[in-house]
N, C-alpha and C positions, 0 to 999 in steps of 0.2 A: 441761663440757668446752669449752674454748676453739673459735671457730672461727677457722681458721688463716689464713683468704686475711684475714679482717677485720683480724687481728691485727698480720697482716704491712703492708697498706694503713693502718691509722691507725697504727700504729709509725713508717712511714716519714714521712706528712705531720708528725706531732708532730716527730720528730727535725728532718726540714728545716725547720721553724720553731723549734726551741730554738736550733739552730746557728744560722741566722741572727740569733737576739735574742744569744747568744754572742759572735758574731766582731761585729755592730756595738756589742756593749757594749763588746767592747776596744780599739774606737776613740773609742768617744762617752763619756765620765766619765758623764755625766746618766743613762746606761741602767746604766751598770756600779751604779751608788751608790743608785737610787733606783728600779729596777724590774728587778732579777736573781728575785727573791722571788716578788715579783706576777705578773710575766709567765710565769716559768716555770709556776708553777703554773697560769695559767690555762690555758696553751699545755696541761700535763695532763690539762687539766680537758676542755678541748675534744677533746683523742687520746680520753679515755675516752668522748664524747657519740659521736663519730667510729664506735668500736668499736661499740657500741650499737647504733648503724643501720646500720651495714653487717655486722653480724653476724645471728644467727639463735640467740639465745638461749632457753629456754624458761623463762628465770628471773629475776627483777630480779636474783639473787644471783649468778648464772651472769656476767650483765653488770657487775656491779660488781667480780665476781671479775677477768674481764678487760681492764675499765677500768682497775684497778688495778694489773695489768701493763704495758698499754698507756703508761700515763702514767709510772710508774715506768723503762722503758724508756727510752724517750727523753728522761725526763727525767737518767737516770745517762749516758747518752753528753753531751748535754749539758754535763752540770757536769764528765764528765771532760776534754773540751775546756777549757773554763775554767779545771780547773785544769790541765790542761799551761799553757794563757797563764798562769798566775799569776795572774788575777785576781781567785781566790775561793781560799781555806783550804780544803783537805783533806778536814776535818770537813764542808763542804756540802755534800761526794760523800755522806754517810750523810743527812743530815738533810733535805737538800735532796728526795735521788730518796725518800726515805719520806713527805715531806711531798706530793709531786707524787704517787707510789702515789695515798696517803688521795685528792686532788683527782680523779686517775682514778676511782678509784671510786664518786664520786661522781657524778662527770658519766658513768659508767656507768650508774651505779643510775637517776640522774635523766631517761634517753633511754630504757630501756628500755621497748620494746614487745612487747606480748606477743604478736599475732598479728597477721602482715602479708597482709589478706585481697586 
């Protein structure tokens, strides 16, 4: 089971830092072109480490399960911005937030501890 306040707290830093790599990629060509990919994913990667420690999971599985949302989250409001700007294709609303899931998860899996004495 999800813990919710965690869920809710790294949802929202991930989101304010994809929006941000967002709105200055559709200013800057050099972020739109050569780090939409990388950043957003890492930006998942770290909501899901996010989730992990501020959560109280009793499971790596548990944390990667909600790193996984965590990053996917944020990372589909994200690309949904982008594309209203137009600056990314359709298709990176699916591939993209599945791609960032996977990276949540991981950085879920990868923070998880097991008991906070």
């Amino acid at each position: 089971m999800a813990d919710n306040n965690a869920v809710i707290r790294a949802t929202t830093l991930g989101t304010i830092a994809q929006l941000a790599m967002v709105v200055s990629g559709h200013y800057v060509a050099m972020i739109k072109d050569n780090l939409f990919a990388v950043l957003g994913m890492a930006i998942s990667l770290v909501a899901g480490v996010l989730y992990a420690r501020m959560g109280t999971m009793p499971s790596r599985g548990s944390a990667a399960t909600g790193g996984a949302m965590v990053g996917g989250i944020c990372a589909l409001i994200g690309i949904a911005v982008s594309v209203a700007l137009s600056d990314v294709p359709a298709l990176i609303l699916l591939v993209g937030t599945l791609s960032s899931a996977v990276t949540g998860a991981i950085g879920g899996a990868l923070a998880h501890v097991k008991s906070r004495a």
